[in-house]
C-alpha positions as CSV (number, residue, x, y, z in Angstrom):
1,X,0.0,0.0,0.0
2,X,1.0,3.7,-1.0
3,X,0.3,6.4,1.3
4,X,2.0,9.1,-0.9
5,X,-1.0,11.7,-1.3
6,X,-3.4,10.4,-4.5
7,X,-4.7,13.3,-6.4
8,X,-7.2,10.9,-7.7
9,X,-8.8,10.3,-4.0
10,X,-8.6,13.7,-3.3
11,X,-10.8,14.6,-6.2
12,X,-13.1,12.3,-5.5
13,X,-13.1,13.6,-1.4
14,X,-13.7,17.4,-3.2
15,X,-15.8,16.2,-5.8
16,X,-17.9,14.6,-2.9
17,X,-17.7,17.5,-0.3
18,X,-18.8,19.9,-2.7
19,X,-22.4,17.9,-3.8
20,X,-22.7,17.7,0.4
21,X,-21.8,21.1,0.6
22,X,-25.7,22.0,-0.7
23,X,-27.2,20.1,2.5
24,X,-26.5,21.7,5.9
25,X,-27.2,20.7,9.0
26,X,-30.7,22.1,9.2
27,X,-31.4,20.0,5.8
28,X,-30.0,16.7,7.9
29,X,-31.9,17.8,11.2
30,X,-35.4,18.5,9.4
31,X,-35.2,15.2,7.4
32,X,-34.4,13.1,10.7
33,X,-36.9,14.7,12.7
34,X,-39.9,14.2,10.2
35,X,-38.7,10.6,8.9
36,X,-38.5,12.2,5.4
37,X,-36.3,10.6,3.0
38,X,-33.7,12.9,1.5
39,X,-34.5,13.0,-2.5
40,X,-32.8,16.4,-3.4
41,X,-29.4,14.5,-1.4
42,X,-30.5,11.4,-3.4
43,X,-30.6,12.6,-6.7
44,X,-27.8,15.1,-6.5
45,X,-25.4,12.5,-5.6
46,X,-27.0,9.8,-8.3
47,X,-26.6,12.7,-11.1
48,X,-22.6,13.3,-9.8
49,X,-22.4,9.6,-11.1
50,X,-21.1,8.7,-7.3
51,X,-23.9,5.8,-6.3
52,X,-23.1,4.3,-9.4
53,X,-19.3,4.8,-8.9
54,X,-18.7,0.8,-8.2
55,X,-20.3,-0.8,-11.0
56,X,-18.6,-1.6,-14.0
57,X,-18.5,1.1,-16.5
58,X,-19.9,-1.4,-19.4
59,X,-23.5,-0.9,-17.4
60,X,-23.4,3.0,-16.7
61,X,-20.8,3.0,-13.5
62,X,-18.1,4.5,-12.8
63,X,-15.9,1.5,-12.2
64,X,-14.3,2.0,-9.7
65,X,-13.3,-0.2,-6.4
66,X,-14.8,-0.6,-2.9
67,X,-11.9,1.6,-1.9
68,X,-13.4,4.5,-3.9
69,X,-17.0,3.5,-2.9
70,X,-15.4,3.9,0.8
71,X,-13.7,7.5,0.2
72,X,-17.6,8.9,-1.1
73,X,-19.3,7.0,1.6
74,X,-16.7,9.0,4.9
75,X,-17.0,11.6,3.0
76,X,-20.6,12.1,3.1
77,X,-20.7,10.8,6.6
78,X,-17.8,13.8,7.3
79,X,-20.4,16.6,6.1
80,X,-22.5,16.5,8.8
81,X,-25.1,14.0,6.8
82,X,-24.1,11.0,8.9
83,X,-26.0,7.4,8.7
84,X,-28.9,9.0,7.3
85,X,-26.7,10.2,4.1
86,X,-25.0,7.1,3.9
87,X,-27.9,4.8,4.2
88,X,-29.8,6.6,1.4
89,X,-27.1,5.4,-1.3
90,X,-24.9,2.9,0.7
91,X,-27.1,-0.4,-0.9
92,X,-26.8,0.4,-4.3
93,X,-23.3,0.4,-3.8
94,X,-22.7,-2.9,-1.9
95,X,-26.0,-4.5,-2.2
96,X,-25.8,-5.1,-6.1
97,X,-22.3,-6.8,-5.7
98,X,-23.5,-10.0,-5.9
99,X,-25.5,-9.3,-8.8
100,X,-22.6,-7.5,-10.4
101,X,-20.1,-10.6,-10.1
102,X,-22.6,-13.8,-10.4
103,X,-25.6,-12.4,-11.8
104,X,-26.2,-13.3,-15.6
105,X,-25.2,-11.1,-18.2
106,X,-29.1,-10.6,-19.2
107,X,-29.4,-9.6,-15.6
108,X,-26.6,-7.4,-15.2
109,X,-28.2,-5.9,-18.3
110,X,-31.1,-5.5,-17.4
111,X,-30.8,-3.3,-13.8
112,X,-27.2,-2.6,-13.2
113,X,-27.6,0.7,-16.1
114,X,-30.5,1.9,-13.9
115,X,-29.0,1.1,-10.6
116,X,-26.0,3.6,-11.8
117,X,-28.4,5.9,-12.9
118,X,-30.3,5.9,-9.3
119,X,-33.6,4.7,-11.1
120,X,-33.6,1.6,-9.7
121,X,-33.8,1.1,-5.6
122,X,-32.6,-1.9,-4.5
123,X,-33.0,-3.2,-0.8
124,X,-31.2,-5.8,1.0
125,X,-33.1,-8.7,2.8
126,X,-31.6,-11.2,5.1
127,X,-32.5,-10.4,8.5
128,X,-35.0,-12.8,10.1
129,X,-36.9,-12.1,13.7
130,X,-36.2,-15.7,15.0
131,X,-32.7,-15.8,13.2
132,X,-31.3,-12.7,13.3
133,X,-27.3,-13.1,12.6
134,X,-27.7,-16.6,12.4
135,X,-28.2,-16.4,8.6
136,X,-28.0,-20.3,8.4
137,X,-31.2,-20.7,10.2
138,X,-33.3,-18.3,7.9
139,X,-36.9,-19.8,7.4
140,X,-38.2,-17.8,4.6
141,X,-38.8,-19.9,1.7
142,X,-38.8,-20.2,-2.2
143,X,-40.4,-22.9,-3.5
144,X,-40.3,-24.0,-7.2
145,X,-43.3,-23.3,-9.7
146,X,-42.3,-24.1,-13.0
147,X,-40.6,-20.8,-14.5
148,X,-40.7,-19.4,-11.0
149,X,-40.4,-19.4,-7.8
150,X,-43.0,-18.6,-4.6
151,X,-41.5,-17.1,-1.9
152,X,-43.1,-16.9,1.7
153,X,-41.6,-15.6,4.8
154,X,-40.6,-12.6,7.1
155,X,-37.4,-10.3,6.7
156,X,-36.8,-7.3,9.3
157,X,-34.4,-4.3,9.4
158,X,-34.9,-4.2,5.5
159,X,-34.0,-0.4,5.2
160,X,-35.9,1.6,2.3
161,X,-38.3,-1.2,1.2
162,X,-40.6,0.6,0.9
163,X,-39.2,3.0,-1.6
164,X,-37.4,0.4,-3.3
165,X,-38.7,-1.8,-6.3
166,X,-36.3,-4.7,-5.7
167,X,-34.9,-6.1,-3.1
168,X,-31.9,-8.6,-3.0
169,X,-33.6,-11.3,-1.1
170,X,-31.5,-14.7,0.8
171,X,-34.3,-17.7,0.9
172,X,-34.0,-21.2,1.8
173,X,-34.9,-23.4,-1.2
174,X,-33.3,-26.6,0.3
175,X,-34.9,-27.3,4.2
176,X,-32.0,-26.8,6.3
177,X,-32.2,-30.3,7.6
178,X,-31.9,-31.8,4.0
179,X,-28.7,-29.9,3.6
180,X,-25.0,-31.4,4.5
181,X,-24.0,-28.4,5.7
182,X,-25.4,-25.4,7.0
183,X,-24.4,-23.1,4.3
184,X,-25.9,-24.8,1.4
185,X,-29.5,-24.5,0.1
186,X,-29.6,-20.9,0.4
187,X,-30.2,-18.8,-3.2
188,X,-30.0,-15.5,-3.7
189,X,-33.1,-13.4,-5.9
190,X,-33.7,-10.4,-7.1
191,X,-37.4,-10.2,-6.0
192,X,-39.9,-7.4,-6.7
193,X,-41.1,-5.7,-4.2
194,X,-44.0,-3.4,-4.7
195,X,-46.1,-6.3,-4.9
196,X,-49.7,-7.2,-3.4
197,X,-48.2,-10.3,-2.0
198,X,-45.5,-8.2,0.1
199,X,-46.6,-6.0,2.9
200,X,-44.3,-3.5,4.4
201,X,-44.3,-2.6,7.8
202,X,-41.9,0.6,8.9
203,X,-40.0,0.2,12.0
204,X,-40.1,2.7,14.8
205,X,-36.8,3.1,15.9
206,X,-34.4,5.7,17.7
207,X,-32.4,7.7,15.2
208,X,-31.6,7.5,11.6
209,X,-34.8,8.0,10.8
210,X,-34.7,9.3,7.3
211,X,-34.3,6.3,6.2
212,X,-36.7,3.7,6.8
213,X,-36.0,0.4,8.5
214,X,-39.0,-2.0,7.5
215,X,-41.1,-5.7,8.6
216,X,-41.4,-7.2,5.4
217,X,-43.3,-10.3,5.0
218,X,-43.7,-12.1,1.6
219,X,-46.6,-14.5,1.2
220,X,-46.3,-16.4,-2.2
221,X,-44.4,-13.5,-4.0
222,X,-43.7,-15.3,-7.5
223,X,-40.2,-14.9,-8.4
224,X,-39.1,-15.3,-12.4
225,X,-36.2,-17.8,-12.4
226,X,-34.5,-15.0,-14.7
227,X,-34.4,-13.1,-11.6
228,X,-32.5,-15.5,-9.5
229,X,-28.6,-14.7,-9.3
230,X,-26.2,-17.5,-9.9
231,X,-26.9,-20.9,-9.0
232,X,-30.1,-22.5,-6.8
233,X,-28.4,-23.1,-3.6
234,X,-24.8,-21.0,-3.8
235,X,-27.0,-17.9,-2.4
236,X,-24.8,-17.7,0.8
237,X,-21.6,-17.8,-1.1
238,X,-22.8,-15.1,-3.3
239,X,-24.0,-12.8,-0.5
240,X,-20.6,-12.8,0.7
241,X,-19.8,-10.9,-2.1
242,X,-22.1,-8.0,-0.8
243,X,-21.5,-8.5,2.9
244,X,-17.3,-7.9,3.0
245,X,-18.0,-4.9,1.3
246,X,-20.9,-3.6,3.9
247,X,-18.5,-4.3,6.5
248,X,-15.9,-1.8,4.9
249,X,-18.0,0.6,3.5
250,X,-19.9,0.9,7.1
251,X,-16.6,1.3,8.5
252,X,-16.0,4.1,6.4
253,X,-18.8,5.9,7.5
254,X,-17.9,5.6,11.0
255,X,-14.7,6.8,10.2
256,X,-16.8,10.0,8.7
257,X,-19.4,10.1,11.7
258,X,-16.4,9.8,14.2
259,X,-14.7,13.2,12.1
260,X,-17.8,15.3,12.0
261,X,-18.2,14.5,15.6
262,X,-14.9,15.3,16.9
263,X,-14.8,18.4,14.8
264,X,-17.7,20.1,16.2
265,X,-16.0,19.1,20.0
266,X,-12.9,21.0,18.9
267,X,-14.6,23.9,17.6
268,X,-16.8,24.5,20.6
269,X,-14.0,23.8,23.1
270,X,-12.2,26.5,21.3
271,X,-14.8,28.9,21.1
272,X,-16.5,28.4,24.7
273,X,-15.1,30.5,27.7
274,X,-15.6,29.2,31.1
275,X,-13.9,30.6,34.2
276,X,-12.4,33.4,31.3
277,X,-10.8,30.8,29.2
278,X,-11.5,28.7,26.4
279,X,-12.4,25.2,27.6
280,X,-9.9,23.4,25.2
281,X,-6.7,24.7,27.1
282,X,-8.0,22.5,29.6
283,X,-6.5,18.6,29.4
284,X,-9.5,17.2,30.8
285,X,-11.0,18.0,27.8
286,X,-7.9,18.5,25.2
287,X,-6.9,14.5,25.9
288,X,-10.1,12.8,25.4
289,X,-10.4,14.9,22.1
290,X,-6.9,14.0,21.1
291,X,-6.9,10.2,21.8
292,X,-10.2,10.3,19.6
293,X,-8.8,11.4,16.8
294,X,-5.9,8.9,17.0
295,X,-8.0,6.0,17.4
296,X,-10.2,7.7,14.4
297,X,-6.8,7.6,12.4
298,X,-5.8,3.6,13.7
299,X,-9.3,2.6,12.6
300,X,-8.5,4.2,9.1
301,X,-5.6,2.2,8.3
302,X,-7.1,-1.2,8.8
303,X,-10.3,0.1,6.7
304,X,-7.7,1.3,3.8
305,X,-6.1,-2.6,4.4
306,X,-9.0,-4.5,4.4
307,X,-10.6,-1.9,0.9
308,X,-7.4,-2.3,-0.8
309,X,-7.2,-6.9,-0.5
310,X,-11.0,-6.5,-1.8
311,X,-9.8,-4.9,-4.8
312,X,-7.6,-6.9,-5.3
313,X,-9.0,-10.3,-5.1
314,X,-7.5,-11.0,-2.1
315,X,-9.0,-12.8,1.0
316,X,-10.3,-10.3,3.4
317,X,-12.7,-11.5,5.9
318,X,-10.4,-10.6,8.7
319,X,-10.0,-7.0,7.7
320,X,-13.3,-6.4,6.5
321,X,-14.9,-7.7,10.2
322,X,-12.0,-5.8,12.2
323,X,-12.2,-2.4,10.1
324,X,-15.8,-2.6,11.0
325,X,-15.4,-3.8,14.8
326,X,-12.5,-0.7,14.9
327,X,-14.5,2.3,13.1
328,X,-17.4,1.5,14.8
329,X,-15.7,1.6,18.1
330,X,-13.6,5.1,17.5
331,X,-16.4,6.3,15.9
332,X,-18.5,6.0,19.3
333,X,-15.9,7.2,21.4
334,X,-15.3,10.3,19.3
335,X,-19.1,11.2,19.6
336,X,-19.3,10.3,23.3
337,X,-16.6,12.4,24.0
338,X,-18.2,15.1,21.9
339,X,-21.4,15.1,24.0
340,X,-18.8,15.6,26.9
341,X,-17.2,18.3,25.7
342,X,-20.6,20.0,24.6
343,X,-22.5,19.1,28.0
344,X,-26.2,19.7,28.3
345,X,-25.4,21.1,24.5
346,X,-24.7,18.0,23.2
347,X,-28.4,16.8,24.4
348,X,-29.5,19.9,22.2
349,X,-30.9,18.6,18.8
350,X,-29.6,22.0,17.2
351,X,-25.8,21.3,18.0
352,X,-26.1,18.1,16.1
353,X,-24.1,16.2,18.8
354,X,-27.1,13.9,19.6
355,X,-27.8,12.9,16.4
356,X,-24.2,11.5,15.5
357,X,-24.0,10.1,18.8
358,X,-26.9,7.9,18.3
359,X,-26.1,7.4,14.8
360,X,-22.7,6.3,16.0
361,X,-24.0,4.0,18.6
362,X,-26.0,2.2,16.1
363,X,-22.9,1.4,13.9
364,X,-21.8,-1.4,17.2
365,X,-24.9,-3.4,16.4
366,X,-25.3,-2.8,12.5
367,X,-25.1,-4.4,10.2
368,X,-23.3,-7.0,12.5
369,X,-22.4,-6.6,16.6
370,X,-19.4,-6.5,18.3
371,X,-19.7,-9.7,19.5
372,X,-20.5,-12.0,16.1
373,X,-17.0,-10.2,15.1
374,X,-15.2,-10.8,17.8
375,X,-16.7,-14.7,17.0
376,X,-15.8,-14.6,13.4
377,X,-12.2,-13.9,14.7
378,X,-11.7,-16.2,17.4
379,X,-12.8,-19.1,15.4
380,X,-11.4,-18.5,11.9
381,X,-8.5,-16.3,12.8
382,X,-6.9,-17.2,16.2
383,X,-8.6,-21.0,15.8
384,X,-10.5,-21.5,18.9
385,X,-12.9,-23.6,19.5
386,X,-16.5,-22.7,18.2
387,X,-18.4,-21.0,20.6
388,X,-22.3,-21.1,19.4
């Protein structure tokens, strides 16, 4: 890895900054507090090309790498947008990746131009109630009809579904007790979802509310087999190919919630006077403000590790689970230690503290906890035992 400056990245950072440049705080605030999705953000970024800026440029993209994906994604986090910028684009730029490297060349014809274009809205369904990140034990499933398939079951957490027309959707056509091993009988399909056999239930939650989190339940939703990515029962294996790259992009935005965070800290404890001085000359708040932004900057070079082996080609479960398990965690710190600095302020919906600190908290329990990483590398990095 190079860490010579990369005029490249930095035009993307500027050519980033300035589309978020157009949406202050008050925009971010307004569309949080009424549970309003942000279209002006969404369509200014879809027309600078940037949601279609990993998809291959034979379908429209910009074709360009998860590590570019990542730069756009912390940047719009850094401009004060947070999860609720992030999640209005983030799936079309992960959630298509399986489509984009197993889907059929009539599929990847078929949506990928309009994904680019941010015509199409694609969700992401795996989440089950009774499974929850034990994706081996989803129950949801699709059951062969001739050219089709019927799908029944419950997904929750599906964010935007109901402003999407698609979702990418993890079923069970083999019974999990049929199966030699857990993994297999799982397919991937790229289900409609607008659809009088789907109902969609929004989620009441505690921030991050301009984006919708949804109950979806599917009872018989017919599924073409055109619409079916890769093989029947390889699903799992594809949907790795989207969930490494969650993991780094969502680490990337916790790198950008983390910044935007500890920047308004700084800036108030260098303009707030207490006792005739500003409060940053004092260490009891200067250190916790400093040994944020170093963990911020530790976090950033596994992120940059694990972006770069994707790529690349190269294995990168490890880094993708750690960048994730270490952004996440700096990222909370930095906006804890905000609130600090800012006191009863930083309870204050207009200082914006609250929002990224509940947007930050979030990010240890989404799209996977602390805890299934820290499982994920006991087992298949240090080589302990199983433990669940």
């Amino acid at each position: 890895m190079d860490f010579a400056p990369d005029e490249d990245s930095e035009a993307i950072r500027e050519g980033v900054r300035r589309v978020c440049g157009r949406f202050d705080d008050a925009y971010w605030r307004r569309h949080d507090a009424d549970h309003e999705f942000p279209w002006d953000f969404y369509d200014a970024m879809a027309e600078g090309g940037w949601i279609g800026i990993a998809i291959p440029d034979e379908y429209g993209g910009g074709g360009r790498g998860i590590t570019e994906a990542s730069l756009v994604l912390e940047e719009v986090a850094a401009s004060g947008a947070a999860m609720n910028g992030c999640s209005a684009i983030h799936l079309s730029m992960f959630g298509m990746n399986p489509v984009v490297k197993h889907g059929s060349a009539e599929m990847r014809r078929r949506y990928l131009p309009a994904v680019a274009r941010g015509e199409l809205h694609v969700a992401f369904g795996v989440t089950e109630p009774d499974a929850g990140t034990d994706t081996t034990n989803i129950a949801t499933r699709a059951v062969r009809d001739g050219d089709q398939y019927l799908v029944r079951g419950r997904k929750v957490w599906t964010s935007k579904a109901s402003l999407c027309q698609k979702v990418l959707l993890l079923v069970r056509t083999t019974p999990l007790e049929e199966c030699s091993r857990r993994t297999d009988g799982m397919t991937l399909l790229l289900a409609d979802l607008q659809r009088p056999e789907v109902e969609i239930t929004p989620i009441a939650k505690a921030g991050r509310n301009a984006v919708v989190s949804c109950e979806v339940v599917y009872d018989d939703l017919p599924v073409s087999l055109d619409d079916r990515v890769g093989e029947e029962g390889r699903g799992f294996f594809y949907l790795l190919d989207g969930l490494n790259p969650e993991r780094i992009l969502v680490a990337a935005e916790a790198l950008g919630v983390g910044r935007v965070a500890l920047a308004r800290a700084v800036e108030y404890a260098t303009e707030r006077e207490v006792f005739g001085r500003p409060i940053g000359k004092n260490q009891g708040i200067a250190f916790p403000l400093a040994e944020a932004h170093a963990r911020l900057n530790a976090a950033e070079l596994v992120v940059r590790e694990a972006s770069w082996r994707y790529d690349r080609g190269l294995e990168c479960a490890e880094q993708a689970n750690a960048a994730k398990f270490l952004a996440a965690d700096a990222a909370y710190l930095a906006a804890d230690r905000a609130m600090q600095t800012l006191g009863g302020y930083g309870f204050a919906c207009e200082y914006d503290v609250e929002r990224y600190w509940k947007e930050a908290r979030l990010m240890r329990i989404a799209p996977i906890s602390e805890e299934m990483v820290l499982n994920y590398l006991a087992e298949h990095v240090l080589g302990l035992p199983r433990s669940y």
